[in-house]
C-alpha positions, 0 to 999 in steps of 0.5 A, spaced: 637 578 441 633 579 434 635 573 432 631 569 438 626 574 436 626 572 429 626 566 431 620 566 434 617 569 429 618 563 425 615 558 430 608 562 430 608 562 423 610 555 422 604 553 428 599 558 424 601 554 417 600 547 420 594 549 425 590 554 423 585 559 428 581 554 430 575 553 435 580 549 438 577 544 445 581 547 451 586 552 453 590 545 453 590 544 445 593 551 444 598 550 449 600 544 446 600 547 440 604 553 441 609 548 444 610 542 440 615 544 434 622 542 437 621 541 444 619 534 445 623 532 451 621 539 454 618 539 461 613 543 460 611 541 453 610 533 457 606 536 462 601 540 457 601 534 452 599 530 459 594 535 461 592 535 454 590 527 454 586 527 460 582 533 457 580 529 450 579 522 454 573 527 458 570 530 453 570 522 450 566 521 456 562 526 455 560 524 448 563 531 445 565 529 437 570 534 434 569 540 430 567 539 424 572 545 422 578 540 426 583 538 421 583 531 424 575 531 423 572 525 421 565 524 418 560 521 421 564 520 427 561 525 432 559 532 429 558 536 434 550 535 435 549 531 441 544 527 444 545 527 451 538 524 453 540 518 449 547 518 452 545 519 459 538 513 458 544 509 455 548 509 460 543 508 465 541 500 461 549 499 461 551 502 468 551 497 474 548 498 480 552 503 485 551 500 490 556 495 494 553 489 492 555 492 485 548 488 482 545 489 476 538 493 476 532 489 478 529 485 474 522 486 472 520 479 476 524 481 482 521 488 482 514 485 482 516 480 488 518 485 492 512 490 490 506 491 496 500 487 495 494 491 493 488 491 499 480 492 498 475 494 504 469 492 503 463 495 506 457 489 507 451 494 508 444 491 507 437 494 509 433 489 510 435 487 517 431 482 521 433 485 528 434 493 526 431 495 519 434 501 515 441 500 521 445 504 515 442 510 516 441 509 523 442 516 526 449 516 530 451 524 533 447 527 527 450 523 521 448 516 519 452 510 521 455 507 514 457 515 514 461 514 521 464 506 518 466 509 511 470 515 513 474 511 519 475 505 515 479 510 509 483 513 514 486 506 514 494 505 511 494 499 507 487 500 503 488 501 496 480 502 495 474 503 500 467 500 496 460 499 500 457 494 497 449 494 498 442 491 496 439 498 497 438 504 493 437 508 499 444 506 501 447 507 495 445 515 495 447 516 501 454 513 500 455 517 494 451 524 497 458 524 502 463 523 496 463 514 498 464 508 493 458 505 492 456 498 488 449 494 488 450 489 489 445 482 488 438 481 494 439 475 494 446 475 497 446 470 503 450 474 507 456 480 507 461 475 505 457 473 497 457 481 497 464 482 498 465 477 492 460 480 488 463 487 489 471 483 488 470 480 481 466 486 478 474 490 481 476 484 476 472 485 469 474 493 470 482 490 471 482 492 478 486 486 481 487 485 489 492 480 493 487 482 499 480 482 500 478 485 508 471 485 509 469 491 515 463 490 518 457 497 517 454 496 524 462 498 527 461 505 526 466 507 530 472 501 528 480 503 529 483 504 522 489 501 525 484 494 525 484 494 518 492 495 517 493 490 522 487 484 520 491 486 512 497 484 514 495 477 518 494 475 510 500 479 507 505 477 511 503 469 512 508 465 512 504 459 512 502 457 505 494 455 509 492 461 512 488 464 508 484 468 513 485 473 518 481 476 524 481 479 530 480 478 538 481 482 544 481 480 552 473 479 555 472 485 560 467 482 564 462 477 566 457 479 561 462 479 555 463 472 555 456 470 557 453 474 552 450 469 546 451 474 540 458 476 543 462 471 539 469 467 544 474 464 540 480 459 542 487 460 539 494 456 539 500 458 540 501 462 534 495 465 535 490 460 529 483 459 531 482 452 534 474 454 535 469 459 535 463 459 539 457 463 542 458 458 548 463 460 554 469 457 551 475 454 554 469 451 558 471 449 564 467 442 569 462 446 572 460 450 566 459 457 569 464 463 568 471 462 571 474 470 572 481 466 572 480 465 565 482 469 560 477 469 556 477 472 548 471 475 544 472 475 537 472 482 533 467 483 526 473 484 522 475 479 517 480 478 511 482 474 505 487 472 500 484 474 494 485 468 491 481 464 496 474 468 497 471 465 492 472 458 495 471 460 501 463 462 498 463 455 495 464 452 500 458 447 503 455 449 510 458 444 515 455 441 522 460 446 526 457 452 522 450 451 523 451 448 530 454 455 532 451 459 527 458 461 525 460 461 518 468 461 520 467 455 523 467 451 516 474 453 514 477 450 520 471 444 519 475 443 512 482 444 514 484 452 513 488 456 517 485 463 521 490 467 524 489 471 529 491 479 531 491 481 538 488 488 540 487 490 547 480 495 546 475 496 541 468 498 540 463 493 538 457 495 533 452 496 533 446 490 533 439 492 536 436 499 537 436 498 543 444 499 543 444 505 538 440 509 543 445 507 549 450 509 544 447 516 543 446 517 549 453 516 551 455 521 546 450 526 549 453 524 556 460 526 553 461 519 555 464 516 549 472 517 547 474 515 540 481 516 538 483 520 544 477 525 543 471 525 545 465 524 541 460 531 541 454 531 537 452 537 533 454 540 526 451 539 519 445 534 520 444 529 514 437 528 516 437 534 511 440 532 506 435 525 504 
């Protein structure tokens, strides 16, 4: 019995000499220790030195060095101050993709392929109308009217910036007094087209770059933010390398919608692309009167560009189709482009006279007017007030 004990005591000294207390790693390390003199073909010794192996190859992993009070520590090869962000960043640029493709991370010329297009709303709202002047500030149920355009088209998905853009200072000051962007823009602008281009390239000199351009009518006060997402994704998700253009129609409702002169009809391909716009009754049949048979489609104020295609769009010279209907699309079919379609079953038009403006308000007055499920009630703040 004293000799089994001395016995012992001789291996503790013996351990004690050879590896001294130690901040060892693990409880393995110690176990491994205090087994290791003289049972190397002992079974729980194997098993504590396997366990002991599994635990270093972890630390490995993990990026632990050895303690710089270890016998077997090395200089230089890790000194127990590690930089684990630098390790986890490291392991991040080396590790392949976990998913089952087992891929590499995107490249950044992939990720910007896949990345969504940036899309502009432009607001054209000129003062000097011939018809109805000052029609921006047109009074609708106690607001001006390009209060109503503005807040309806931000409430739209896909537009990454809403921008009016007018001639007048009027305009301007009421936009910006409501929180909206506002941008002069050149008097001499022909039409709302030469506007949104002004309005394009000024985004540009700033470094605002756009894939999309929609040009959203002022005098549409009640417009569906779901049109705007619609007529942007017509150009995003062109698969034809020629449509440039988008737009929107919807079926005529009666009899006077399509014989109107300033309600514009459009003809469509399979693929919904204009074949035509005009003012007259098209399709036309023999004896050149409305047919209720025929399915008839009036075309919505609603347009939009690729980016890249606006400024030849502007350029371009006024064709013999363009000036017949007084229609401007027209001179993108006449010169060989493409303008895609999108099919909506409703909308509420804009508004052209002063006539149609007091109709309007009387409708709301009525409680006659329903916009996105509610129904349009004049009263809180006036903007009269305010300007």
């Amino acid at each position: 019995m004293r000799e089994r004990e001395r016995e012992r005591e001789r291996e503790r000294e013996t351990c004690t000499t050879i590896y001294p207390p130690l901040p060892l790693k693990s409880k393995y390390e110690y176990e491994y220790l205090a087994f290791s003199k003289g049972r190397e073909n002992d079974i729980s010794f194997r098993t504590f030195r396997a366990r002991a192996a599994q635990h270093k190859t972890k630390r490995n992993k993990m990026g632990c060095g050895q303690s710089k009070n270890h016998p077997e520590f090395t200089p230089g090869k890790g000194d127990g101050k590690v930089d684990y962000r630098a390790k986890k960043a490291a392991l991040a640029r080396s590790h392949k993709h976990d998913g089952p493709s087992g891929r590499l991370p995107a490249s950044i010329d992939e990720q910007n392929k896949k990345k969504q297009p940036r899309v502009l709303g432009i607001i054209p709202a000129r003062y000097g109308s011939t018809r109805f002047p000052g029609k921006p500030l047109a009074d609708i149920a106690g607001k001006p009217m390009i209060w109503h355009t503005y807040t309806n088209a931000c409430k739209s998905r896909v537009l990454d910036l809403c921008i009016v853009a007018t001639d007048d200072a009027r305009i301007k000051k009421v936009v910006e007094s409501f929180g909206g962007i506002c941008v002069l823009t050149n008097p001499e602008c022909v039409n709302g087209t030469e506007r949104c281009l002004e309005v394009y390239q000024k985004c540009i000199q700033k470094g605002e770059e756009y894939d999309v351009i929609v040009n959203i009518q002022g005098d549409e006060p009640f417009i569906e933010p779901e049109h705007i997402d619609l007529v942007a994704q017509i150009v995003c998700e062109a698969e034809e390398d020629d449509v440039c253009m988008g737009t929107l129609c919807r079926p005529a409702i009666d009899r006077k919608d399509v014989e109107g002169v300033n309600n514009v009809k459009v003809v469509v391909d399979r693929n919904m692309n204009a074949l035509y716009f005009s003012r007259a009754i098209i399709p036309h049949n023999k004896s050149g009167t409305y047919d209720p048979d025929t399915k008839y489609l009036r075309k919505l104020g609603i347009y939009s560009y690729r980016a890249d295609f606006l400024p030849e769009y502007v350029r371009m010279p006024e064709s013999m189709l363009q000036i017949s209907e007084d229609l401007e699309q027209n001179k993108v079919i006449e010169a060989g482009y493409k303008i895609k379609l999108g099919w909506v079953e409703d909308a509420v038009h804009g508004v052209d006279t002063v006539g149609q403006l007091e109709a309007l308000n009387l409708a709301i007055e009525r409680g006659e007017l329903m916009h996105r499920g509610k129904r349009i009630k004049k009263g809180g703040k006036s903007f009269k007030g305010q300007f």
